[in-house]
Residue frames relative to the residue before (quaternion, step in Angstrom):
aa qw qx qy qz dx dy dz
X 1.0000 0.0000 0.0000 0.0000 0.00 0.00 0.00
X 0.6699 -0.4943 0.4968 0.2452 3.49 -1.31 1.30
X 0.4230 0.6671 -0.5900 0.1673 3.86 -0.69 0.45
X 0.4451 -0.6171 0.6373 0.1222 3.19 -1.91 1.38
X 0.2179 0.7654 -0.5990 -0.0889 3.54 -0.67 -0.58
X 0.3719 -0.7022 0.6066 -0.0253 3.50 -0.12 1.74
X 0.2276 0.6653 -0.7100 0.0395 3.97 -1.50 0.89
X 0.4333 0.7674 -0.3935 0.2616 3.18 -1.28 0.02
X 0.6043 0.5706 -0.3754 0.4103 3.46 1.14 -0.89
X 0.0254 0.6833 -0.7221 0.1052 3.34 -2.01 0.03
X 0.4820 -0.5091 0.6229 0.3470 2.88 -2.37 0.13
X 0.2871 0.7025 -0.6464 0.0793 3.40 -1.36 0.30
X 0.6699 -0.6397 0.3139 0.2084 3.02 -1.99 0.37
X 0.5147 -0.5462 0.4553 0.4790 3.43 -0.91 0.48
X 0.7478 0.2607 -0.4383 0.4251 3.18 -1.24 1.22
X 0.5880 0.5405 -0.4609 0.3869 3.37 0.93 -0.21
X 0.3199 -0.7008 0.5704 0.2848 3.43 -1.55 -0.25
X 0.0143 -0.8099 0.5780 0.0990 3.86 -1.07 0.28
X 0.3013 -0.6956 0.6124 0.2244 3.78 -1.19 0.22
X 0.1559 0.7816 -0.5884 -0.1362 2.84 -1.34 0.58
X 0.4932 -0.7794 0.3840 0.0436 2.95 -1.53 0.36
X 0.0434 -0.8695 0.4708 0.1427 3.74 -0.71 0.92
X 0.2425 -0.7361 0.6103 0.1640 3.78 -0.51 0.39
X 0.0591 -0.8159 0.5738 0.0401 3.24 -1.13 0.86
X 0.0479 -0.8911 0.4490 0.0461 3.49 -0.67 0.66
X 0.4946 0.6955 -0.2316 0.4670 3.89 0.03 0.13
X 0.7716 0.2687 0.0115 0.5764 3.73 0.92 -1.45
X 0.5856 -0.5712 0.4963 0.2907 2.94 -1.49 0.68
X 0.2637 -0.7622 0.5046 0.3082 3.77 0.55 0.93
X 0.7040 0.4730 -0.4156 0.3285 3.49 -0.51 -1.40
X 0.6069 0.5646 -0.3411 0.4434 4.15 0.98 -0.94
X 0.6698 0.5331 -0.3042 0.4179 3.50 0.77 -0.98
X 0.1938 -0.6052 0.7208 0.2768 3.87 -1.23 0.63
X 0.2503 -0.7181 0.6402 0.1088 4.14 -1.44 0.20
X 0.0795 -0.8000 0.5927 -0.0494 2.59 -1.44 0.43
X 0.0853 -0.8026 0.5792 0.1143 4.20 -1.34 0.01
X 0.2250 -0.6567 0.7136 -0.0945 2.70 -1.04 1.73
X 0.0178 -0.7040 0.7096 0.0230 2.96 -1.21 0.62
X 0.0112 0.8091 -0.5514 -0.2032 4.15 -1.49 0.35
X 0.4161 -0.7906 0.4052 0.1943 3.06 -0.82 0.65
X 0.6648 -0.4442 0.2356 0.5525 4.14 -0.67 0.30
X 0.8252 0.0536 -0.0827 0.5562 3.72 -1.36 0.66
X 0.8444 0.4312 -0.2437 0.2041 4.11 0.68 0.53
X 0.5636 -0.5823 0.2274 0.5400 3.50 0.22 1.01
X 0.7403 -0.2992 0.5010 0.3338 3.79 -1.81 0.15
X 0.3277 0.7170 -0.6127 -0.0564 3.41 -0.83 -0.09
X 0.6924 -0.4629 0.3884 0.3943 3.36 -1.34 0.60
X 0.0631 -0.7424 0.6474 0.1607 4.04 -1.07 -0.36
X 0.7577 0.0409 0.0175 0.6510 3.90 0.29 -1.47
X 0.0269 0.7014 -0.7115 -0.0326 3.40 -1.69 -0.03
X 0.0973 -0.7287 0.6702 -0.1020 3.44 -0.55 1.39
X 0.4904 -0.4887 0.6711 0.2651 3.85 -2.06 1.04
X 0.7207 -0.3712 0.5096 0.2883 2.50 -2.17 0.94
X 0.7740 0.3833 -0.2459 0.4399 4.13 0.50 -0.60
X 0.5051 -0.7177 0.3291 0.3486 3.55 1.62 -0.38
X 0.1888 0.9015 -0.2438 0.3038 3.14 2.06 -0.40
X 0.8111 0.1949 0.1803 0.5212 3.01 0.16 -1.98
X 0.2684 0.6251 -0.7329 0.0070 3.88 -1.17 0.57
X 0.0761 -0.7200 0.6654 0.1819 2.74 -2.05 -0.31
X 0.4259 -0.7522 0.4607 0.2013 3.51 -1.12 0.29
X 0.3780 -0.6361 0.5477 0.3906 3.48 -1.35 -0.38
X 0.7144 -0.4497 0.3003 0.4441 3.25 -1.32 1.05
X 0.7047 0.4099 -0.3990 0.4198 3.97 0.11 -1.28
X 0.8425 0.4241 -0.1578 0.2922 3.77 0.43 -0.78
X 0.0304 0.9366 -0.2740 0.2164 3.24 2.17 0.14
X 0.8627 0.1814 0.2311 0.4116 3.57 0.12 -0.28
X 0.6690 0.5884 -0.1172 0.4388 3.02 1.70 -0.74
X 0.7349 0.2228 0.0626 0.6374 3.02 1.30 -1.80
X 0.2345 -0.5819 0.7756 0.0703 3.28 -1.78 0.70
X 0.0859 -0.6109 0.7869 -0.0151 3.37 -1.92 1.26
X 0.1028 0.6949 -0.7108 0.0357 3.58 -0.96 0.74
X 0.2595 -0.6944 0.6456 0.1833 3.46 -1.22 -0.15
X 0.0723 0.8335 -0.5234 -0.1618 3.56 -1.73 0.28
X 0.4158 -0.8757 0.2020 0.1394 3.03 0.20 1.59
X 0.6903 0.4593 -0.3798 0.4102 3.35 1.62 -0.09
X 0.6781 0.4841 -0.2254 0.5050 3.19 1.74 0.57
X 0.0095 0.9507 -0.2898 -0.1100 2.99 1.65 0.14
X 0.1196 0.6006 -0.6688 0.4216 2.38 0.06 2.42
X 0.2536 -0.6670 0.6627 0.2271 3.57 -1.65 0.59
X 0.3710 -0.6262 0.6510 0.2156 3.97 -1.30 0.01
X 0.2898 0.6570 -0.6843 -0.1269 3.06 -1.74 0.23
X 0.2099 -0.7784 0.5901 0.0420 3.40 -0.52 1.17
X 0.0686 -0.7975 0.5981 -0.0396 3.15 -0.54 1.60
X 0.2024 -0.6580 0.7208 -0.0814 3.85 -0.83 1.64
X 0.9253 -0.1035 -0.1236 0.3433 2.46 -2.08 1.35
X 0.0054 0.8187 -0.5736 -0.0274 3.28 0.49 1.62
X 0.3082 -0.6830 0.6262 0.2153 3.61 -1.56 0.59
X 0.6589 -0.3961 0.3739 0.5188 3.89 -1.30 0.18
X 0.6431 0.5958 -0.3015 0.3748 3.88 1.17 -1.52
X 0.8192 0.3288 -0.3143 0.3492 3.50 0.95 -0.10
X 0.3425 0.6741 -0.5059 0.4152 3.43 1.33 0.92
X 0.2281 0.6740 -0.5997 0.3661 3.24 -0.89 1.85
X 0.5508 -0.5801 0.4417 0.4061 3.12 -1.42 0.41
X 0.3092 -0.6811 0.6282 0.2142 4.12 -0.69 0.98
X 0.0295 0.6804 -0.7294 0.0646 3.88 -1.76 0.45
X 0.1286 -0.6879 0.6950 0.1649 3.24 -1.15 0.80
X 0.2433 -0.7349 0.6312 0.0491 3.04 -1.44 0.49
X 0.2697 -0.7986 0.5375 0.0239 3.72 -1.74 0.65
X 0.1404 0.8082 -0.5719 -0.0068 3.37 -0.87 0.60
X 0.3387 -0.6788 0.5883 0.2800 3.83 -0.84 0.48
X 0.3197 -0.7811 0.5178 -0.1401 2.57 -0.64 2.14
X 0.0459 -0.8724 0.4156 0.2531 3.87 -0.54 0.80
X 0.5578 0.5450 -0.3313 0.5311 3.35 1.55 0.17
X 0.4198 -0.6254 0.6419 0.1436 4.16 -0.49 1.15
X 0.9374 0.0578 -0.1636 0.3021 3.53 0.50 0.44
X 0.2184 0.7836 -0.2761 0.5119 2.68 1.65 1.08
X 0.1618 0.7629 -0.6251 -0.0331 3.56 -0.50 1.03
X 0.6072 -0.5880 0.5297 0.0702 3.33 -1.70 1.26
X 0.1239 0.8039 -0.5741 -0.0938 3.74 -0.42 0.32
X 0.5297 0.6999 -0.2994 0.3740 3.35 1.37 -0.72
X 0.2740 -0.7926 0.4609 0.2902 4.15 0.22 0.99
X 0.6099 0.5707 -0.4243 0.3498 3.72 1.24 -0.78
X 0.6700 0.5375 -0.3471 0.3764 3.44 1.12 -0.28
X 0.5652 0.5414 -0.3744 0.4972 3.63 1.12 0.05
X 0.3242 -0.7386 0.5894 0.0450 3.63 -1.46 1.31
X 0.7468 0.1283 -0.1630 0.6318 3.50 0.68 -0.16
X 0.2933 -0.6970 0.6451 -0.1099 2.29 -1.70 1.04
X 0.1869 -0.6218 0.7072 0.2799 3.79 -1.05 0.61
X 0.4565 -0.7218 0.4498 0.2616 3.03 -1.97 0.00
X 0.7899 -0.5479 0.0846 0.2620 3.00 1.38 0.94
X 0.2985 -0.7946 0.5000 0.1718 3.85 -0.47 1.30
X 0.2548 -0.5628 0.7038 0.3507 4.16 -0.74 0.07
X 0.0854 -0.5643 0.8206 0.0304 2.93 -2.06 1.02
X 0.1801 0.6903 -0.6995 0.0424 3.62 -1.20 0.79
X 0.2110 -0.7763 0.5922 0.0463 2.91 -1.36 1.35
X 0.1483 -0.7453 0.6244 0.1808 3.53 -0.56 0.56
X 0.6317 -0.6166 0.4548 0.1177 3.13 -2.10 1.20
């Protein structure tokens, strides 16, 4: 059976920085492209990091630019997001996400296109 299992979350201060972490188990990892969404109170999902099936290739959203790092390590299938200089705006509920990817360098940004799904880390930043 497919399974995400997201860790890593926490309270902390604005300016601080945390990683977190998703383990996946079930899937041929190395096939899968990944990705972090993350949603925040009263506001839709949105996408944040997205990383190729080969790790090659990511990309970010505009608010998180510079901020965060996604990497991946496929003989541990685990994904990463290292989240620097956290702000109050990024306290939400974090999720990684999967999709069997046939291009090794291909990154996904679209969430409808991801099948699995973790069930998510809390981030809260305090001011």
């Amino acid at each position: 059976q497919e399974q995400l299992v997201e860790s890593g979350g926490g309270l902390v201060q604005a300016g601080e920085s945390l990683t977190l972490s998703c383990t996946a188990s079930g899937l041929t990892f190395p096939y899968y492209a990944l990705a972090w969404f993350r949603q925040a109170p009263g506001k839709e999902r949105e996408g944040v990091s997205f990383i190729s099936r080969n790790g090659r290739f990511t990309d970010y959203a505009a608010p998180v630019k510079g901020r965060f790092i996604i990497s991946r390590d496929n003989a541990k299938n685990t994904i990463y997001l290292q989240i620097n200089k956290l702000e109050p705006d990024d306290t939400a509920m974090y999720y990684c996400a999967a999709l069997l990817a046939p291009n090794p360098a291909t990154i996904y940004c679209s969430q409808g296109e991801y099948k699995y799904w973790g069930q998510g880390t809390q981030v809260a930043v305090s001011s």
